[in-house]
C-alpha positions as CSV (number, residue, x, y, z in Angstrom):
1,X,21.0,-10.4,-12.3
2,X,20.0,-9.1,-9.2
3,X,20.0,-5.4,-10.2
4,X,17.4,-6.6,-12.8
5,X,15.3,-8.6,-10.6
6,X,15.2,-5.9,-8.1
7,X,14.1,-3.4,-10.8
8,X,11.6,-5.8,-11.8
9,X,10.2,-5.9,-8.2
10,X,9.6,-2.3,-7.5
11,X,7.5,-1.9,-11.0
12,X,5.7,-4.8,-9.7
13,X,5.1,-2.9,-6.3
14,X,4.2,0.4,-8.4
15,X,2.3,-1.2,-10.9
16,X,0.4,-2.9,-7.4
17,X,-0.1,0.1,-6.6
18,X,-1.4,1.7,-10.1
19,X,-3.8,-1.1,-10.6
20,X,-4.9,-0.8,-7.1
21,X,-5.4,2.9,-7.4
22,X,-7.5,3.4,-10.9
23,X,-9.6,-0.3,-10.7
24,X,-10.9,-0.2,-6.8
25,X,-14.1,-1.4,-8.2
26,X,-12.9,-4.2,-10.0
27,X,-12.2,-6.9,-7.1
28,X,-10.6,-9.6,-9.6
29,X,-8.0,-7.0,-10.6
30,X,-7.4,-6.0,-6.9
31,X,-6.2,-9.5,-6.3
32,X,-3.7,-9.5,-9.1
33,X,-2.9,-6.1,-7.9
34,X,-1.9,-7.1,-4.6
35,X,-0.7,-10.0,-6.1
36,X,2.0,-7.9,-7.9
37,X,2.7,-5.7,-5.0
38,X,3.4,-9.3,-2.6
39,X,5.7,-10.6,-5.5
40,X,7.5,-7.2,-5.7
41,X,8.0,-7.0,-2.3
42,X,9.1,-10.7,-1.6
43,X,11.3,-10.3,-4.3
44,X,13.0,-7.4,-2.5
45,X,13.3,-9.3,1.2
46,X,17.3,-9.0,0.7
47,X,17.0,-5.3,0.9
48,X,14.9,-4.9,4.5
49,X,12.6,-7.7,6.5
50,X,10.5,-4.6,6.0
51,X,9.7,-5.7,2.4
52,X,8.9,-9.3,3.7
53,X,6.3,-8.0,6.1
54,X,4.8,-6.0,3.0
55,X,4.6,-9.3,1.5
56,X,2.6,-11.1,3.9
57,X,0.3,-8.5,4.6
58,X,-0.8,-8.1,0.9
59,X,-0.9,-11.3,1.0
60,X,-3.9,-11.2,4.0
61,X,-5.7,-8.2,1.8
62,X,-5.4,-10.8,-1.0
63,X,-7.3,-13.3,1.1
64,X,-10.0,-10.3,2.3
65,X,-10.5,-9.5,-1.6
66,X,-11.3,-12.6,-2.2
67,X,-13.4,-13.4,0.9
68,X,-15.3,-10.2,0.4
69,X,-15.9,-10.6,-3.5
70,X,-19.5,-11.3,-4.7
71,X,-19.2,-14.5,-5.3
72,X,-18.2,-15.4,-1.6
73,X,-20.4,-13.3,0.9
74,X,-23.7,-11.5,-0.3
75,X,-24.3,-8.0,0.4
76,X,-24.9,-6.8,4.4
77,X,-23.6,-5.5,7.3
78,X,-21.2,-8.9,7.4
79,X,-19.4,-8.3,4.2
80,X,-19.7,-4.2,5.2
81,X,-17.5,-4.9,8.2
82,X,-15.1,-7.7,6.7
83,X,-15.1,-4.6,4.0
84,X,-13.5,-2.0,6.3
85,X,-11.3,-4.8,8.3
86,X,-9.7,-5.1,5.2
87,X,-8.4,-1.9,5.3
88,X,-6.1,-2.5,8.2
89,X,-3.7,-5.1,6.4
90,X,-4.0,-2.3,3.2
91,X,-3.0,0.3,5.8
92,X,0.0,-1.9,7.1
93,X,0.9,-2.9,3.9
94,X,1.6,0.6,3.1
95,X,2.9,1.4,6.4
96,X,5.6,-1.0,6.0
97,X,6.6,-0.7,2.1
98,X,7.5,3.0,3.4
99,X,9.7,1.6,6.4
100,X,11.6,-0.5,3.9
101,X,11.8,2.3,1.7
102,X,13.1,4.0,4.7
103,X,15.5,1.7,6.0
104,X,17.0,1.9,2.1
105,X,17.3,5.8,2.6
106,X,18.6,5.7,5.8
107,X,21.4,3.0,4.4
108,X,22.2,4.9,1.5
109,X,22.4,8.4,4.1
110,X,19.5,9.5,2.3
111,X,17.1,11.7,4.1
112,X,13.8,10.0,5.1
113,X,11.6,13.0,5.6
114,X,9.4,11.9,2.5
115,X,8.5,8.7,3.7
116,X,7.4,10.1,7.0
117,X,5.6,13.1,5.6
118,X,3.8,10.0,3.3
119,X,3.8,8.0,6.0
120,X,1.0,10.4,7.9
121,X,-1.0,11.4,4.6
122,X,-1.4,7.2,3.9
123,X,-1.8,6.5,7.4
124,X,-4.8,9.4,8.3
125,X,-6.5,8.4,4.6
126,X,-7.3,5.2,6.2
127,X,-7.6,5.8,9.3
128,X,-10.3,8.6,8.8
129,X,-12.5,5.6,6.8
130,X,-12.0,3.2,9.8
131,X,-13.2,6.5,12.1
132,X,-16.1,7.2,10.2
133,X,-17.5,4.0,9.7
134,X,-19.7,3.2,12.9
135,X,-21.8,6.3,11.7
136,X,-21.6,8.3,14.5
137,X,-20.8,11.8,12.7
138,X,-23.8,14.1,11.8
139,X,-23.9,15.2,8.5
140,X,-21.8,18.1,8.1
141,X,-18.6,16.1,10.0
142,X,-18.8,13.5,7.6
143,X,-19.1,15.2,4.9
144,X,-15.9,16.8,5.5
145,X,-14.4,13.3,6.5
146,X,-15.8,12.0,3.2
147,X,-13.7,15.0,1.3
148,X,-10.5,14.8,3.6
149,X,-10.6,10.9,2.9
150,X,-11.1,10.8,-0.7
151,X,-8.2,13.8,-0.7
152,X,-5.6,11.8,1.4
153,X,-6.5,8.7,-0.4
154,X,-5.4,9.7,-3.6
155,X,-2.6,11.6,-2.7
156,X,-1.5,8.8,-0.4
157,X,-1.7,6.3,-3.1
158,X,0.3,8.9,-5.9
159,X,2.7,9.7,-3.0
160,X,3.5,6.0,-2.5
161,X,3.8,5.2,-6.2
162,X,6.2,8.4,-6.3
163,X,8.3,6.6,-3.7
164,X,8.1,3.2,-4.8
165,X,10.2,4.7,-7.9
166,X,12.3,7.0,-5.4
167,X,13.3,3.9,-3.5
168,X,14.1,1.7,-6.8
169,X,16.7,4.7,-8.2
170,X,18.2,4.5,-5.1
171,X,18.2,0.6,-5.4
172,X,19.8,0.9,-8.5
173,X,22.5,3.4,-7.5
174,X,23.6,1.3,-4.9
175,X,23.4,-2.0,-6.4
176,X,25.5,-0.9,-9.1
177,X,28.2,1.0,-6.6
178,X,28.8,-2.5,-5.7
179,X,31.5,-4.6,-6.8
């Protein structure tokens, strides 16, 4: 049973992660999206505290979706900044579904040089949009920022999906190695 719920848990976190990746304009199915990626990872708190931390902080980008829908706060520079605040708990959320995935490796005496090297490409995608938001570039630095963001972005988010399923074969290999 827990082999099965743990399976269960990481295509929740990937399919988080999916739904997060090809519907960022659709702020309903962000929340579910998040949503399935706090489930996945609460599910998973047995393997690392790691996962439990995931949890609660898509949990918080659950609460900025939804404070930042249309509904909530019109259009300006309020919702613009709550906007790019709310990529800090999406940043750590990431950030710490790779150090459980890493913990797992480093358990299993798996090499963790993945995470890491996805670790950096996630963490400089957002942290390039948190540097260019004040404005402050000209026009030919942020158009290169705009590129290098929307690059790392997506390969942040294909890379994480990539090792979401990494981490659950290992899961499963050592789940069922036990007795």
């Amino acid at each position: 049973m827990k082999l099965i719920r743990g399976y269960y848990a990481y295509l929740a976190i990937a399919g988080g992660w999916l739904l997060r990746l090809i519907l960022q304009q659709n702020w309903m199915l962000q929340v579910v999206a998040y949503a399935l990626i706090a489930a996945g990872a609460l599910s998973l708190q047995q393997v690392s505290r790691w996962f439990w931390r995931a949890s609660i902080a898509a949990d918080v980008c659950i609460v900025f979706q939804v404070v930042c829908g249309p509904a909530v706060i019109p259009a300006g520079l309020f919702r613009t900044v709550l906007e790019y605040a709310s990529l800090v708990p999406l940043l750590l959320t990431g950030c710490m579904l790779l150090m459980a995935f890493m913990a797992q490796m480093q358990d299993a005496g798996r090499s963790t040089l993945p995470e890491w090297a996805i670790f950096v490409v996630w963490s400089a995608g957002l942290i390039l949009t948190l540097l260019m938001a004040p404005g402050w570039l000209n026009d030919y630095a942020l158009a290169l920022i705009v590129t290098a963001v929307n690059t790392l972005t997506v390969l942040g988010y294909i890379a994480l999906l990539a090792d979401t399923f990494r981490a659950q074969k290992e899961y499963i290999r050592t789940e069922g190695e036990k007795p």
